[in-house]
Chimera marker file (.cmm) of the C-alpha trace (Angstrom):
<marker_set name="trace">
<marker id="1" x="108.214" y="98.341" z="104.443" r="1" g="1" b="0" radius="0.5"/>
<marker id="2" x="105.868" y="100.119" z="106.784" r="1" g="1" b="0" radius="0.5"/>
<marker id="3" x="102.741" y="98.191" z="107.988" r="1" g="1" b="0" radius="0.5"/>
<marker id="4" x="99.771" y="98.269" z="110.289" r="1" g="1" b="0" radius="0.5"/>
<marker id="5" x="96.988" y="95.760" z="110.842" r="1" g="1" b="0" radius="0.5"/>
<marker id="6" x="95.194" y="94.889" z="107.833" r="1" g="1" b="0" radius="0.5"/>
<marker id="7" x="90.952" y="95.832" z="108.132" r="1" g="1" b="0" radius="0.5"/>
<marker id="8" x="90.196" y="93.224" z="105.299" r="1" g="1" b="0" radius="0.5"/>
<marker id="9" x="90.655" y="89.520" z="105.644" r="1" g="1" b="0" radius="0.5"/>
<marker id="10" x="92.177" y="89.157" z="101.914" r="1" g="1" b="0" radius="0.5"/>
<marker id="11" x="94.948" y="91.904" z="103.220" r="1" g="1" b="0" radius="0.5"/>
<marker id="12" x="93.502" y="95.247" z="101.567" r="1" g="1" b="0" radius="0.5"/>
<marker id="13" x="93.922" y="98.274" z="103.485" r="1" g="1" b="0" radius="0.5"/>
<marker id="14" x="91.142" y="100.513" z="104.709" r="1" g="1" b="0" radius="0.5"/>
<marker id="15" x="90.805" y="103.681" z="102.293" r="1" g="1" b="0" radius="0.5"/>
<marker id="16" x="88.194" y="105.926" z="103.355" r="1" g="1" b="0" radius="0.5"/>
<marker id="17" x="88.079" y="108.373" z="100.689" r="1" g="1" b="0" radius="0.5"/>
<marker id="18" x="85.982" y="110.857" z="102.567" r="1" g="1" b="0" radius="0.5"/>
<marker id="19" x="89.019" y="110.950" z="105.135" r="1" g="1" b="0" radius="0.5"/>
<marker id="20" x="91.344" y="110.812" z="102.108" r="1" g="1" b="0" radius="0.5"/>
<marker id="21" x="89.621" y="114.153" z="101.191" r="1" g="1" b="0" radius="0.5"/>
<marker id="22" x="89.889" y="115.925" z="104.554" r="1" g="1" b="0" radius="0.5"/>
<marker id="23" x="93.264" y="114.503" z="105.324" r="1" g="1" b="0" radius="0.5"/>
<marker id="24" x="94.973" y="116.931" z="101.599" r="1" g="1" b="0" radius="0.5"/>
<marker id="25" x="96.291" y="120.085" z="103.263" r="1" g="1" b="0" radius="0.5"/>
<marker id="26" x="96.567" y="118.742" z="106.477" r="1" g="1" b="0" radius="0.5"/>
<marker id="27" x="99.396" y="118.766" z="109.292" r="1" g="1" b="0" radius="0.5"/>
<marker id="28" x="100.173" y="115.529" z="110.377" r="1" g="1" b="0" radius="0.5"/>
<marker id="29" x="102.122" y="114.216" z="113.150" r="1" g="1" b="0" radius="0.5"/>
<marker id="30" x="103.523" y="110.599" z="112.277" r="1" g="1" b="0" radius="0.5"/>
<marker id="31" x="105.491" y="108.261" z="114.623" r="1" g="1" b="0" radius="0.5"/>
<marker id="32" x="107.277" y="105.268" z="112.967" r="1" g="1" b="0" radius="0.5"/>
<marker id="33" x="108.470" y="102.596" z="115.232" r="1" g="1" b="0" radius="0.5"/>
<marker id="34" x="111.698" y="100.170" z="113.647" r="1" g="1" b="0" radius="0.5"/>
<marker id="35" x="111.905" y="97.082" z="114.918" r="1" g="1" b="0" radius="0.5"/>
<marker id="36" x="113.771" y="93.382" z="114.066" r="1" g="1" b="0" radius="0.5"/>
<marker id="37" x="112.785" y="90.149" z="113.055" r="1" g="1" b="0" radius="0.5"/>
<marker id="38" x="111.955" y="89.117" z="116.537" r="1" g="1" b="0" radius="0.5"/>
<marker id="39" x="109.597" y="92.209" z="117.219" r="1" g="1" b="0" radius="0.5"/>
<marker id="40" x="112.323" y="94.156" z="119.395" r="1" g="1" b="0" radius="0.5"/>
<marker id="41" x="111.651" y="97.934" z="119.221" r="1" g="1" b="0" radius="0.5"/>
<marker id="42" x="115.038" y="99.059" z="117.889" r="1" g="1" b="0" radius="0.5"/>
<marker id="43" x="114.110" y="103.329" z="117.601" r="1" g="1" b="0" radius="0.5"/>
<marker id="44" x="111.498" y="105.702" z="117.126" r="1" g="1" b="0" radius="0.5"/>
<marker id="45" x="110.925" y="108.636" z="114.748" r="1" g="1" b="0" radius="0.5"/>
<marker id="46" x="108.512" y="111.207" z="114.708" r="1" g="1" b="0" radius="0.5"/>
<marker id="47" x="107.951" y="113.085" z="111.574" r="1" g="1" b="0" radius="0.5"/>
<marker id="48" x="105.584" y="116.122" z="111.132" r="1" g="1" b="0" radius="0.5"/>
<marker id="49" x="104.140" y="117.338" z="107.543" r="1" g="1" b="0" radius="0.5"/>
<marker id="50" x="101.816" y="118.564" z="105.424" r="1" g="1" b="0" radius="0.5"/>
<marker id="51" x="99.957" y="115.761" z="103.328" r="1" g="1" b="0" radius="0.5"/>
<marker id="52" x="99.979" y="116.846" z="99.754" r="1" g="1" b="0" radius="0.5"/>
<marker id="53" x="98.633" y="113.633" z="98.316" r="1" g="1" b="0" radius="0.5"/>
<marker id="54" x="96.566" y="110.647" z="98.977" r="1" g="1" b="0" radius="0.5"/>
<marker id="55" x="95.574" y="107.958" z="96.128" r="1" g="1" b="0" radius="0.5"/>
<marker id="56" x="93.959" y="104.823" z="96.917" r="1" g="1" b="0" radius="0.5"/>
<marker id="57" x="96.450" y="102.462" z="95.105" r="1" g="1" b="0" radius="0.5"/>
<marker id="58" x="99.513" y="104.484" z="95.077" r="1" g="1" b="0" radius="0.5"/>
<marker id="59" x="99.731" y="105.617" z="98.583" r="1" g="1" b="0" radius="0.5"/>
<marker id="60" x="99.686" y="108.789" z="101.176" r="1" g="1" b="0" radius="0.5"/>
<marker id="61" x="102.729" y="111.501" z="100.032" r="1" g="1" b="0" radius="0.5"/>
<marker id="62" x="103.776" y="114.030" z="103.306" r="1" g="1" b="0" radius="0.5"/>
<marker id="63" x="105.824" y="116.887" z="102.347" r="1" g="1" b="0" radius="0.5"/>
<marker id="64" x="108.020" y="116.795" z="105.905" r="1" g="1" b="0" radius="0.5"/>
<marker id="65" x="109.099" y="119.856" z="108.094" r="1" g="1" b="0" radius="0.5"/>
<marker id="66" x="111.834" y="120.328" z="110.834" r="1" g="1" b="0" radius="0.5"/>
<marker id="67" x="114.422" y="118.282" z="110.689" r="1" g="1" b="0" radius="0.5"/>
<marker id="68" x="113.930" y="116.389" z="107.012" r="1" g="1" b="0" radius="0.5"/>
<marker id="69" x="112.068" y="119.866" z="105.255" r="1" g="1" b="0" radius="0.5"/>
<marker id="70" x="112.066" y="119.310" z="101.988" r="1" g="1" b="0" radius="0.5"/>
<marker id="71" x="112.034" y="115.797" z="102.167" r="1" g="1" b="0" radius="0.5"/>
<marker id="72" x="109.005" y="113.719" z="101.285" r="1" g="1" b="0" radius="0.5"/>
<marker id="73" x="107.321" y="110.274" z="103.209" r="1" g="1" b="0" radius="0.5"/>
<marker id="74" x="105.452" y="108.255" z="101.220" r="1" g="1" b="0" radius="0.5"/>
<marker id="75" x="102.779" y="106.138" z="103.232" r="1" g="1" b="0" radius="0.5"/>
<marker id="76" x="100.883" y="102.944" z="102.339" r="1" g="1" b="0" radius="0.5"/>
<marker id="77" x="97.412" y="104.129" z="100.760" r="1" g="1" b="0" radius="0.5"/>
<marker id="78" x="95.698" y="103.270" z="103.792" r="1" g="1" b="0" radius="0.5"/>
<marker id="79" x="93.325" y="105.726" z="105.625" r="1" g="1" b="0" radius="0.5"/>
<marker id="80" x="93.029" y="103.497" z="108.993" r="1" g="1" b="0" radius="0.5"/>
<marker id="81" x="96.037" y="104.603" z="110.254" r="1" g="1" b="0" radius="0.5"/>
<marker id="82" x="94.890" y="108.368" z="110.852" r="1" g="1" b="0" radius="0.5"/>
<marker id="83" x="92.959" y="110.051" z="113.537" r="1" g="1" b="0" radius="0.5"/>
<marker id="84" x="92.320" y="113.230" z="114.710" r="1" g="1" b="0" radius="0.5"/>
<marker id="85" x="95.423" y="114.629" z="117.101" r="1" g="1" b="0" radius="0.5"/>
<marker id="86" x="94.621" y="115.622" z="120.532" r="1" g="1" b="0" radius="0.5"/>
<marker id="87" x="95.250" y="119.190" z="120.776" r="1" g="1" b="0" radius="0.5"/>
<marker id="88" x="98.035" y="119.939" z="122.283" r="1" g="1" b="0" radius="0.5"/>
<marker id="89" x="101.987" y="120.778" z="121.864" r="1" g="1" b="0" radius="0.5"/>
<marker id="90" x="104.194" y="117.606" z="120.421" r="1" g="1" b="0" radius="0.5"/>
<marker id="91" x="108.130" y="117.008" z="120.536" r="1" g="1" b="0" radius="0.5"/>
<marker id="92" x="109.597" y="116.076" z="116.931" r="1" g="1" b="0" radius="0.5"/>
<marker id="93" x="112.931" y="115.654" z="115.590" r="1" g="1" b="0" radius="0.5"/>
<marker id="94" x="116.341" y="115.628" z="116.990" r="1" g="1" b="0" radius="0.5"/>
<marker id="95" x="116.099" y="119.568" z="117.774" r="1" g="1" b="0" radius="0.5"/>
<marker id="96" x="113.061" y="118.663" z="120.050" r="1" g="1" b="0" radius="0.5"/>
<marker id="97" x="111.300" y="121.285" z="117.577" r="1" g="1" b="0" radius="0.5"/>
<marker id="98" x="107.421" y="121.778" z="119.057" r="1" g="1" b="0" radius="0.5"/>
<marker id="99" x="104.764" y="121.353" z="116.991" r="1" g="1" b="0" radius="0.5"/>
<marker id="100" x="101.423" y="123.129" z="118.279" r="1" g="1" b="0" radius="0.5"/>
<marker id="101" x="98.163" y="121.531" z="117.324" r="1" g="1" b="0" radius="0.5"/>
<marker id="102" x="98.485" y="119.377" z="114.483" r="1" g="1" b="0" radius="0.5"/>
<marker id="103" x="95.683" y="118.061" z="112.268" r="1" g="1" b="0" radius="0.5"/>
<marker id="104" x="96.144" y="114.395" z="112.615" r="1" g="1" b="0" radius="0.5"/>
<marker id="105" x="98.123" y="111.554" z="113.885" r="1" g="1" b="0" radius="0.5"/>
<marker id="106" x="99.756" y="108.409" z="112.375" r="1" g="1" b="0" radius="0.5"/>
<marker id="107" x="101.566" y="105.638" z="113.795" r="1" g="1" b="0" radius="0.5"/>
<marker id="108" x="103.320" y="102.971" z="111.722" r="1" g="1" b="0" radius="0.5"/>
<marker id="109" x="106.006" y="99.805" z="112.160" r="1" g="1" b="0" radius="0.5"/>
<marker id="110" x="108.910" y="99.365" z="110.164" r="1" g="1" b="0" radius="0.5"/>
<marker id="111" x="110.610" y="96.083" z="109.916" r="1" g="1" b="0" radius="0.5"/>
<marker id="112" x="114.423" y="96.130" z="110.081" r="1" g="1" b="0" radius="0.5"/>
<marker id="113" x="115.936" y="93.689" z="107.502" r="1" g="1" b="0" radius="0.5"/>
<marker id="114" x="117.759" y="91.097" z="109.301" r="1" g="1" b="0" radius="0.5"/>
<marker id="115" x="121.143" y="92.336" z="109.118" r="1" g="1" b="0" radius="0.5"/>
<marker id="116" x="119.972" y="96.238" z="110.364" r="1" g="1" b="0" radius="0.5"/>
<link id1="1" id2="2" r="1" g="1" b="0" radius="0.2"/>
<link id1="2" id2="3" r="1" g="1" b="0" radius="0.2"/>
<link id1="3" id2="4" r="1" g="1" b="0" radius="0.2"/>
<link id1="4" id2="5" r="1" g="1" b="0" radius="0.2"/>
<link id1="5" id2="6" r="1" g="1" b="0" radius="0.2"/>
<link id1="6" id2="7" r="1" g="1" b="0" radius="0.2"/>
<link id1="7" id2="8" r="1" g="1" b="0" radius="0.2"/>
<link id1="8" id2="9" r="1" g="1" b="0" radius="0.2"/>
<link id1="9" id2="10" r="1" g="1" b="0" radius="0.2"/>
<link id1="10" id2="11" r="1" g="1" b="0" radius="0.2"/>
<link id1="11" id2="12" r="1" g="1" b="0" radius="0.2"/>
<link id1="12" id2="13" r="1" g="1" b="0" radius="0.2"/>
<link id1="13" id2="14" r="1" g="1" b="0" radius="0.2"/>
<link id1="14" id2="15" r="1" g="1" b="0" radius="0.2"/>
<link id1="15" id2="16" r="1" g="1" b="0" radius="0.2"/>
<link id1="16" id2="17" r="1" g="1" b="0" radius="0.2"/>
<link id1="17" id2="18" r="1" g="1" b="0" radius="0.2"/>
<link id1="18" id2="19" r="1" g="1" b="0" radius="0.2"/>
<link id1="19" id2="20" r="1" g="1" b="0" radius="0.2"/>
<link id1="20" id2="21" r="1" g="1" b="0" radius="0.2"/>
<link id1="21" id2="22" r="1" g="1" b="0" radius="0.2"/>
<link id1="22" id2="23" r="1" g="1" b="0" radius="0.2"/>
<link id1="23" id2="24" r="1" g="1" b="0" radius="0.2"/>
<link id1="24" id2="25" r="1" g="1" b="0" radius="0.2"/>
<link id1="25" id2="26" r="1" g="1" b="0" radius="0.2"/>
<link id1="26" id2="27" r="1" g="1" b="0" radius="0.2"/>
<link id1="27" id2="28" r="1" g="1" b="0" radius="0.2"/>
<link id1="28" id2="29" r="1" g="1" b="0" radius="0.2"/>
<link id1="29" id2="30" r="1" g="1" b="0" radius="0.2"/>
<link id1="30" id2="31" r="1" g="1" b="0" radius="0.2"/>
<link id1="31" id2="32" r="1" g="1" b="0" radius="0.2"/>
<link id1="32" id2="33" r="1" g="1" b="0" radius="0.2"/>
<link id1="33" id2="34" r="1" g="1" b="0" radius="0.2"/>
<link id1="34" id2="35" r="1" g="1" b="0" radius="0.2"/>
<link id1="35" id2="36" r="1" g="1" b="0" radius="0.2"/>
<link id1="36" id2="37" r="1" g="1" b="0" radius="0.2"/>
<link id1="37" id2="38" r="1" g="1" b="0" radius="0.2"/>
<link id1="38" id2="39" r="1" g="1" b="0" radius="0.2"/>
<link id1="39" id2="40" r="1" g="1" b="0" radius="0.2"/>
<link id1="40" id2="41" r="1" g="1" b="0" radius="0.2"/>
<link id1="41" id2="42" r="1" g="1" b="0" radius="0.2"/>
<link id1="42" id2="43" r="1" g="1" b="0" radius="0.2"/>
<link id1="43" id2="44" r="1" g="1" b="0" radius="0.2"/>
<link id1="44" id2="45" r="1" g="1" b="0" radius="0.2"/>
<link id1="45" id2="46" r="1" g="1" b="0" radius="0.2"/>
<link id1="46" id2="47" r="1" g="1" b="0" radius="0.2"/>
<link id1="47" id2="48" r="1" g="1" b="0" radius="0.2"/>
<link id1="48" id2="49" r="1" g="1" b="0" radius="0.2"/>
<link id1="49" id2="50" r="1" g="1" b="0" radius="0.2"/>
<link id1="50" id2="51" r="1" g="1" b="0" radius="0.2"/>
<link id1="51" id2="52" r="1" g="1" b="0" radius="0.2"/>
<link id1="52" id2="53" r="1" g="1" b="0" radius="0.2"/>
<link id1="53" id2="54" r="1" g="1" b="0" radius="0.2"/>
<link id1="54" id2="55" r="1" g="1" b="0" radius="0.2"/>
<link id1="55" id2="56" r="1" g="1" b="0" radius="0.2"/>
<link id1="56" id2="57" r="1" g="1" b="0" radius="0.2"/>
<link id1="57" id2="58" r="1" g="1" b="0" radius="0.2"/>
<link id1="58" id2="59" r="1" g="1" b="0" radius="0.2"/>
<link id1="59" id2="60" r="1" g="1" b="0" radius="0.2"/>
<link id1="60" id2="61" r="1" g="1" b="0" radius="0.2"/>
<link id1="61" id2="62" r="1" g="1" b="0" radius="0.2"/>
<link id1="62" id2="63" r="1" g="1" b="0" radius="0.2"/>
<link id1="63" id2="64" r="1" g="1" b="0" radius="0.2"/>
<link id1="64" id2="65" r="1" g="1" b="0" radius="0.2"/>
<link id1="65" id2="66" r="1" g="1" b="0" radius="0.2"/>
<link id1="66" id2="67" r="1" g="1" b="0" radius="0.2"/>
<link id1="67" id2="68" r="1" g="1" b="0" radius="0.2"/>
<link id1="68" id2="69" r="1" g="1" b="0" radius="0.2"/>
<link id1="69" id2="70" r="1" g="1" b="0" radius="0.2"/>
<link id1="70" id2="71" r="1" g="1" b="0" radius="0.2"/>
<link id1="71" id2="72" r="1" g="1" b="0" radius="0.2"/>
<link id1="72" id2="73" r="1" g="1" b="0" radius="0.2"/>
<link id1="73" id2="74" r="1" g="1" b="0" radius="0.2"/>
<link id1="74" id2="75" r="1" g="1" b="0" radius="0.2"/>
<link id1="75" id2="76" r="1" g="1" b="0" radius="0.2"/>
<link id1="76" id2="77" r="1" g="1" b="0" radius="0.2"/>
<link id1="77" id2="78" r="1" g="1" b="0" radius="0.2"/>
<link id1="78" id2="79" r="1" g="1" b="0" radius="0.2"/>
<link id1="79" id2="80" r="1" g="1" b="0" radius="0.2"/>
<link id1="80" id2="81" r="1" g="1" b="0" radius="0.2"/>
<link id1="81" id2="82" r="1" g="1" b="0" radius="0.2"/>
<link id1="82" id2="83" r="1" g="1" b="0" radius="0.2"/>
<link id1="83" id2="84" r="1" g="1" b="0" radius="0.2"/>
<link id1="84" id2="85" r="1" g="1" b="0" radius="0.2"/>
<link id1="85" id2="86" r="1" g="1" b="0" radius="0.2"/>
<link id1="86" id2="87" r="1" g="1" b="0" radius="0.2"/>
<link id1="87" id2="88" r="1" g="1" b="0" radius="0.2"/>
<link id1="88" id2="89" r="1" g="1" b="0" radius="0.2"/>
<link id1="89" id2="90" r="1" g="1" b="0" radius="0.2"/>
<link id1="90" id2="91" r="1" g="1" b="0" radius="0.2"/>
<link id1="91" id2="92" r="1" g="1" b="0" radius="0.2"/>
<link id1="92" id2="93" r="1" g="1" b="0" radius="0.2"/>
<link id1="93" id2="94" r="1" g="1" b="0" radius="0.2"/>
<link id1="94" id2="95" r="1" g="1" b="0" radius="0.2"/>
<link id1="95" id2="96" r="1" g="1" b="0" radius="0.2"/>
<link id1="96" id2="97" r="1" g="1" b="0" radius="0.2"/>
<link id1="97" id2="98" r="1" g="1" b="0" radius="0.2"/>
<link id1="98" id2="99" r="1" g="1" b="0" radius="0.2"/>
<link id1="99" id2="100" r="1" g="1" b="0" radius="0.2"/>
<link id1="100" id2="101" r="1" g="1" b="0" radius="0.2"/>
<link id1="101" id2="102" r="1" g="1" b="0" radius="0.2"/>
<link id1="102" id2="103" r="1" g="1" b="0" radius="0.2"/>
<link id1="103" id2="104" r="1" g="1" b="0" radius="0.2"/>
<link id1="104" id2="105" r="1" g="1" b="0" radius="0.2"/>
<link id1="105" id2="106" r="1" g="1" b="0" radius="0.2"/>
<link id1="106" id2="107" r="1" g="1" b="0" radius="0.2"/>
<link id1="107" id2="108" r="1" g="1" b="0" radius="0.2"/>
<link id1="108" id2="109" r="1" g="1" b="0" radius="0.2"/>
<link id1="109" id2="110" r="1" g="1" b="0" radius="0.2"/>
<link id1="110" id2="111" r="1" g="1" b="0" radius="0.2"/>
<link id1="111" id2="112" r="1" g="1" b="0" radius="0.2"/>
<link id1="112" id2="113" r="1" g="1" b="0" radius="0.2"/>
<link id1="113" id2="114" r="1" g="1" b="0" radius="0.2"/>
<link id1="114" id2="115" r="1" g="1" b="0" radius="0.2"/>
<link id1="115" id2="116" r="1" g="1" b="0" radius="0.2"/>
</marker_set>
């Protein structure tokens, strides 16, 4: 499960539908960071894509490029997470592929199950 710090005290994530509008279409660089039970960063993963979805319940859909084309990330519908990316020229995937310029940036935490 992928998380990030929660803007609400009863949990809800922010969803900033104006965002949500800008963000459809968009190239978006997103870095997911796995770690264990104890908080240990275990790897790192970026991902770059082209959002072709975001709902407010059912979550953020990026169809990826490079290495996992064709492939799709689905994303927690939260808005928060997003900001505009520093322009600039960005390393992704095990090919080192560069990505020029992208819309937007995302970070996110996975949590490894205990076993991983």
């Amino acid at each position: 499960m992928l998380k990030h710090p929660p803007s609400f005290d009863d949990g809800r994530t922010r969803f900033d539908p104006a965002l949500a509008a800008r963000l459809i279409g968009k190239r978006v660089l997103v870095g997911i960071k796995y770690e264990d039970f104890r908080g240990t960063l275990k790897r790192e993963e970026q991902l770059v894509g082209i959002v072709s979805s975001v709902h407010p319940t059912k979550g953020i859909v990026i169809s990826l490029e490079a290495d996992h084309a064709g492939e799709t990330l689905q994303l927690p519908p939260s808005t928060e997470s997003f900001e505009v990316a520093p322009k600039g020229e960005y390393s992704v995937g095990s090919a080192g592929e560069v990505v020029i310029d992208p819309d937007f940036i995302s970070q996110w935490w996975r949590l490894l199950a205990r076993d991983a």
